[in-house]
C-alpha positions in Angstrom: -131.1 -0.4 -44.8 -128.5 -3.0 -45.1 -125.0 -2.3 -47.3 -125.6 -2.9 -50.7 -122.3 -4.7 -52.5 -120.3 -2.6 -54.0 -121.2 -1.3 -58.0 -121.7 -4.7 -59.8 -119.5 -7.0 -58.0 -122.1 -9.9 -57.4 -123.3 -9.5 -60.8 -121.7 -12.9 -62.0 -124.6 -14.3 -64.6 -123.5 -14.1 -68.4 -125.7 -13.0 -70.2 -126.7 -14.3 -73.9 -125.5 -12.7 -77.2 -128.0 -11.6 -80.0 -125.9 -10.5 -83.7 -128.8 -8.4 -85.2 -128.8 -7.7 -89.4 -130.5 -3.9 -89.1 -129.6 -3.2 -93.1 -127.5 -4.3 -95.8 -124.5 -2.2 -94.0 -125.5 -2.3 -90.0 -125.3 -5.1 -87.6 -125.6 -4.9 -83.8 -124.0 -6.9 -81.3 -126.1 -7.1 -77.8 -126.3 -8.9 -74.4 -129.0 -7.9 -72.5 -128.5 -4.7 -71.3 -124.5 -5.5 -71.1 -122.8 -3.0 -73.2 -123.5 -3.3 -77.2 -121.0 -2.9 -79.7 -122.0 -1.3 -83.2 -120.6 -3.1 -86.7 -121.2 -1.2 -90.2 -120.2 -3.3 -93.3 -118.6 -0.8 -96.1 -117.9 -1.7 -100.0 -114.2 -2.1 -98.9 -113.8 -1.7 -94.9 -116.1 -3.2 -91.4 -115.9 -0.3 -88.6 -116.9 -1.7 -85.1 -118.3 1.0 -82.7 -117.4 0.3 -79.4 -115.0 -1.9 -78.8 -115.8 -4.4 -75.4 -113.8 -4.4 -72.6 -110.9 -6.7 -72.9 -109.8 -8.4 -76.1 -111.1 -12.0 -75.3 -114.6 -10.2 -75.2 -113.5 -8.7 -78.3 -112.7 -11.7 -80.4 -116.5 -13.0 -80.3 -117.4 -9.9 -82.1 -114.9 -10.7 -84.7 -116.0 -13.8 -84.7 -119.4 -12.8 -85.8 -118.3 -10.1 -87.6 -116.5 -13.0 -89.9 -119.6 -15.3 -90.2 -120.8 -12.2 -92.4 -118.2 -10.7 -94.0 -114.1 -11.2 -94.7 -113.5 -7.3 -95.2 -110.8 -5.7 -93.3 -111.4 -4.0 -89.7 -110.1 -1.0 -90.8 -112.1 1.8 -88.6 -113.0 1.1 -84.6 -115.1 4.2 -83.5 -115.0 5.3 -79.8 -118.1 6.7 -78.6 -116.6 7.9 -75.8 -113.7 7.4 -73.0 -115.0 4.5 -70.9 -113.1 2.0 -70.1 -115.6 -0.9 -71.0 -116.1 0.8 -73.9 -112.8 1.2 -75.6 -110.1 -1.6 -73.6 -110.7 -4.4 -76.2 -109.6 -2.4 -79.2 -106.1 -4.0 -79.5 -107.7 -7.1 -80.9 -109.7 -5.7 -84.1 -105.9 -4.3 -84.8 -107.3 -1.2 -87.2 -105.8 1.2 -88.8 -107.4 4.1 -86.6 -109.2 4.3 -83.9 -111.2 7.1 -84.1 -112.8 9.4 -81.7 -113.9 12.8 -80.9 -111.3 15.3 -80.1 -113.1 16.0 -76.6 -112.9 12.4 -75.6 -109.4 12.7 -76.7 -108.8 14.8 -74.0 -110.7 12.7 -71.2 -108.6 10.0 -72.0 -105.1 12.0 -71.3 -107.4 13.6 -68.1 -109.0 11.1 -66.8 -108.1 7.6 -68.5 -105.6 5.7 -66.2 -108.2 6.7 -63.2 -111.2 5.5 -65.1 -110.1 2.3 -65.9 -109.2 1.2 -62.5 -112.7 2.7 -61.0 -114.2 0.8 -64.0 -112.9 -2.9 -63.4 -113.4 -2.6 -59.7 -117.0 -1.8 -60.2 -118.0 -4.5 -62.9 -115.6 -7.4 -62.5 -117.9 -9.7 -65.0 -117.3 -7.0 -67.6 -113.5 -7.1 -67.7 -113.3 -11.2 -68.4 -109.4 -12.1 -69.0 -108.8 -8.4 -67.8 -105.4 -10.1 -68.0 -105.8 -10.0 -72.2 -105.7 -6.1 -72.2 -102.4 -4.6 -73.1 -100.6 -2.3 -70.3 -101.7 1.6 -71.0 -104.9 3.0 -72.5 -106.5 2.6 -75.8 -105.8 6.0 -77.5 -107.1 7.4 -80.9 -105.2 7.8 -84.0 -107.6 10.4 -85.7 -109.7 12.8 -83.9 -112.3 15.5 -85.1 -114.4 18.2 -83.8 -118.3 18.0 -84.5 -118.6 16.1 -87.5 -116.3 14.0 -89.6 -117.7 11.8 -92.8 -116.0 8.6 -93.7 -116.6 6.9 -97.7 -116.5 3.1 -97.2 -116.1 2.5 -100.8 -119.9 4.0 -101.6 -121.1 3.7 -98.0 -121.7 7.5 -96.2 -120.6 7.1 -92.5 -121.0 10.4 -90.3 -119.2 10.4 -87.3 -121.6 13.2 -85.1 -121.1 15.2 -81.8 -124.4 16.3 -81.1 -124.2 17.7 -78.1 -123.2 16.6 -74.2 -124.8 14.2 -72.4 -123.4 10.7 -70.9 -120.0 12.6 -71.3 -118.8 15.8 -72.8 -117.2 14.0 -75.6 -120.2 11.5 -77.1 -120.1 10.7 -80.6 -122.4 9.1 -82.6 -122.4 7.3 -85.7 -125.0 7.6 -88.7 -126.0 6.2 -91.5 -128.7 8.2 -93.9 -128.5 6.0 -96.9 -129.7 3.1 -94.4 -131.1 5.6 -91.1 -129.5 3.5 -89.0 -128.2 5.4 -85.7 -125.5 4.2 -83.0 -126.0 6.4 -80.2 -123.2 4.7 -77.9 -124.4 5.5 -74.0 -126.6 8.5 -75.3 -129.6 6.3 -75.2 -130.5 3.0 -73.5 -133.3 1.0 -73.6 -134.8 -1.0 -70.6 -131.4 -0.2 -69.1 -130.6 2.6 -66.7 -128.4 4.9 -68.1 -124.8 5.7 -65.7 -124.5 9.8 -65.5 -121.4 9.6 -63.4 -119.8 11.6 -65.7 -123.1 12.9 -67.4 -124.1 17.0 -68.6 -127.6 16.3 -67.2 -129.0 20.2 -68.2 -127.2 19.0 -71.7 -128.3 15.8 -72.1 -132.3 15.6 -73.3 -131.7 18.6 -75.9 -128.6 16.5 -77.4 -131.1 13.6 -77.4 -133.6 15.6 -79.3 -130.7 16.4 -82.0 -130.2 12.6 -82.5 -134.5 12.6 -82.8 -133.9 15.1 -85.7 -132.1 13.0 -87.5 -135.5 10.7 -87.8 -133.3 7.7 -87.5 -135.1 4.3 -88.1 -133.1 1.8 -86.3 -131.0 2.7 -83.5 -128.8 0.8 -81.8 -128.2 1.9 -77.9 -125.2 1.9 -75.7 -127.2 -0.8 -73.7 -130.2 -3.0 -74.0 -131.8 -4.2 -77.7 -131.2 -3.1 -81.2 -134.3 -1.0 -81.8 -135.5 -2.1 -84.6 -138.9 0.2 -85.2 -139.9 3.8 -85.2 -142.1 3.1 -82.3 -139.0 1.6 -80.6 -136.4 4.3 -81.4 -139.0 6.9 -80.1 -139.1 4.7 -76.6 -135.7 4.5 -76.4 -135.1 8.1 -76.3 -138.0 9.2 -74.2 -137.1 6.5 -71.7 -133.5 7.8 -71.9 -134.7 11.5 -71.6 -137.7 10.9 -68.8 -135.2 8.8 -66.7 -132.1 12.0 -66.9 -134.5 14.4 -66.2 -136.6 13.2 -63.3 -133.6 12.2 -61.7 -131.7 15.8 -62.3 -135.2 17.6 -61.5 -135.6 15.5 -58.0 -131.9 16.1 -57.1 -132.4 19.6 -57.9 -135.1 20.3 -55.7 -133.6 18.5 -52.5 -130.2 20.3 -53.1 -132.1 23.5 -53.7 -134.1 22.7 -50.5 -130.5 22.7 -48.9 -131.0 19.2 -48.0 -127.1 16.7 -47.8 -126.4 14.6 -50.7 -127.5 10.9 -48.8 -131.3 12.3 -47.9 -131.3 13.6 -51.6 -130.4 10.3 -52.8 -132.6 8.0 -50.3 -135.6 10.5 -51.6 -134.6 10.5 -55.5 -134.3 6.5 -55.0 -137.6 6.2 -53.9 -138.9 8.3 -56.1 -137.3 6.7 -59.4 -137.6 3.1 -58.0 -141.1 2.4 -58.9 -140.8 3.7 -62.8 -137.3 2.5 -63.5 -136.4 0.0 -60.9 -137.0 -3.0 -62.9 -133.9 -1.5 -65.7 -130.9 -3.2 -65.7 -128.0 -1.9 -63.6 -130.6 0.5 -61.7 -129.0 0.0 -58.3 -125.3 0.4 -59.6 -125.6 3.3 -61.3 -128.2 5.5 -58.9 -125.2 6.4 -56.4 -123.1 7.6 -59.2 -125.8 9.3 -61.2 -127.3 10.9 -58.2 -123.9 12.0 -56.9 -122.9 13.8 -60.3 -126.5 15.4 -60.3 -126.0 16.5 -56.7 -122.6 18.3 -58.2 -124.3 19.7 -61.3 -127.1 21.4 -59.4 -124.3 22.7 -56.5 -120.5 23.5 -57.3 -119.1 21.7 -60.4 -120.6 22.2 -64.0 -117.9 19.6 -65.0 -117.9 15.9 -63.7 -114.9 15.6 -61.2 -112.8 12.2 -61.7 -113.7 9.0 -60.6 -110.9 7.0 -58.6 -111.6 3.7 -57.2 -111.0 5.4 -53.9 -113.3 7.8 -54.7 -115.6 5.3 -55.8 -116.1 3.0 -52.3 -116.1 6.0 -50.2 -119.0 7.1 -51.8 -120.7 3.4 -52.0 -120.2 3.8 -48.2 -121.3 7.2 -47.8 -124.8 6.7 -49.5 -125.1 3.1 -49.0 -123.6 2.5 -46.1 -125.9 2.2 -42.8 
C-alpha cells in the first residue's frame, strides 16, 4: 500500500461554480462538492451562510450575490468553526456575524489550531490565503438553540438541532419558503469529514432537520437539492455513510483490534458504497480516527494541529 499524499494536497483542479435561485428569498452557491455557501435575500438585508475560505473566494459570491440584488450584506451566518467555512468573512464587511454560542467557544478553544491544520490539508481551498486578515473570524452575536431574525417580512431561524459534524452546528431555515441550509450536517454525493464529528449524535440531529419537512436543502457540500426525493437522499446518504462507518469502527475497537487494522477494515468496507464521493480518501483517516476515539476514551473530539494531522496521515497511511 503505497503513501497516499497528504489530505488534499494534489487536489489542484478548479472546479465550476453553479448560483442556484431555490425561492424568491434563497439562492445557493456550489462547486462540485467544494464547500457551498448559502445566500437568503430579505425585504431590507442579504445574509450569506458560510462564508468561503479567504476573501478573494469571497468576492465571487458577492459578485453574484450583486447580479441579483443591491441590498446590504448585513447578516453572515456561521454554521460552524471551520476554518474554510468562516476565513473569508472580512470581505462581505456585515454588521454581525452570527453564530452559535457553542461554536463560539470552539473558536476561542480550538480556532488558531484549526486553521493551520485546515490550509495545510486543502491548499486549493485557501486561494490568496494571503487575502485573509491576521487572527480568526469571531462572531458578534451568539445564541443558544434557536434565534429568529425579521428581514423586513422575511422569517429566518437560526437552529441548533442537535450535534453532529461538530458540537456547535447551526442551521438556517426558512418556513415561509422550506428552504433548509444544513451547513456540513448533510452532504450529497460528497463524503462527509467527522474529524470533529458526535457520530452517536449525529443521525438523530439529522432526523430533527427531517422534521422540519424542508423542501429544498442546500448542503455543506455537493448540489443544491432541489426536490423532496433529493432532500430525502441527501440525508439518508449523510446518515447511512456516519453510521456504517461509527458501527464498523465500533466493532473492531470493541474486538480490541489497533486503530490502523480498524481503519484498513472500515476502508474496505465503505469503499465500494461511498468510494466514488468526493473527498472520500481525505476525510476516511480523520473520520475513522475520531470514531476510533468516540467508541474508546474521548466523548469529545480532541484538537486538530497540523502536527497532529501528518503524524496520523503517516500512521494509517503510511507503509
Amino acid at each position: 500500500m503505497s503513501t497516499k499524499t497528504f489530505a488534499s494536497q494534489a487536489d489542484l483542479e478548479v472546479k465550476r461554480v453553479s448560483f442556484d435561485r431555490l425561492s424568491d428569498h434563497a439562492y445557493a452557491y456550489t462547486a462540485e462538492g467544494d464547500p457551498n455557501t448559502g445566500i437568503v435575500i430579505g425585504d431590507d438585508a442579504v445574509m450569506v451562510i458560510d462564508t468561503q475560505a479567504t476573501p478573494v473566494m469571497a468576492a465571487d459570491v458577492i459578485r453574484r450575490i450583486r447580479e441579483v440584488t443591491d441590498k446590504p450584506i448585513k447578516y453572515v451566518l456561521l454554521s460552524h468553526y471551520h476554518a474554510v467555512r468562516v476565513l473569508g468573512a472580512s470581505a462581505y464587511q456585515p454588521e454581525h456575524i452570527i453564530a452559535s454560542q457553542d461554536t463560539y467557544e470552539l473558536i476561542v478553544e480550538r480556532g488558531e489550531q484549526d486553521k493551520a491544520s485546515e490550509i495545510g490539508r486543502f491548499p486549493r481551498l485557501f486561494q490568496n490565503v494571503e487575502s485573509v486578515p491576521p487572527g480568526l473570524t469571531w462572531p458578534t452575536l451568539t445564541f443558544q438553540n434557536k434565534m429568529t431574525l425579521w428581514l423586513g417580512k422575511l422569517e429566518v431561524q437560526i437552529l441548533q438541532l442537535g450535534r453532529g459534524h461538530t458540537k456547535g452546528d447551526t442551521v438556517v431555515w426558512l418556513p415561509q419558503d422550506k428552504v433548509l441550509f444544513s451547513g456540513d450536517l448533510v452532504e450529497f454525493d460528497a463524503t462527509p469529514y467527522a474529524g470533529d464529528a458526535y457520530f452517536q449524535d449525529w443521525p438523530q440531529t439529522l432526523d430533527n432537520i427531517a422534521a422540519l419537512k424542508p423542501e429544498k436543502l442546500v448542503p455543506g457540500r455537493g448540489a443544491a437539492l432541489q426536490s423532496l426525493a433529493q432532500v430525502a437522499a441527501g440525508l439518508a446518504g449523510t446518515r447511512a455513510f456516519v453510521s456504517e462507518l461509527y458501527e464498523s469502527v465500533k466493532a473492531g475497537a470493541s474486538a480490541g483490534r489497533d486503530l490502523k487494522t480498524v481503519y484498513r477494515e472500515t476502508y474496505e468496507r465503505l469503499a465500494p458504497k461511498y468510494g466514488q464521493w468526493v473527498i472520500f480518501a481525505h476525510c476516511m483517516p480523520f473520520d475513522v480516527t475520531r470514531a476510533y476515539d468516540e467508541a474508546t476514551a474521548y466523548p469529545d473530539p480532541r484538537i486538530w494541529t497540523a502536527e497532529r494531522d501528518i503524524a496520523m496521515w503517516q500512521a494509517l497511511e503510511g507503509n
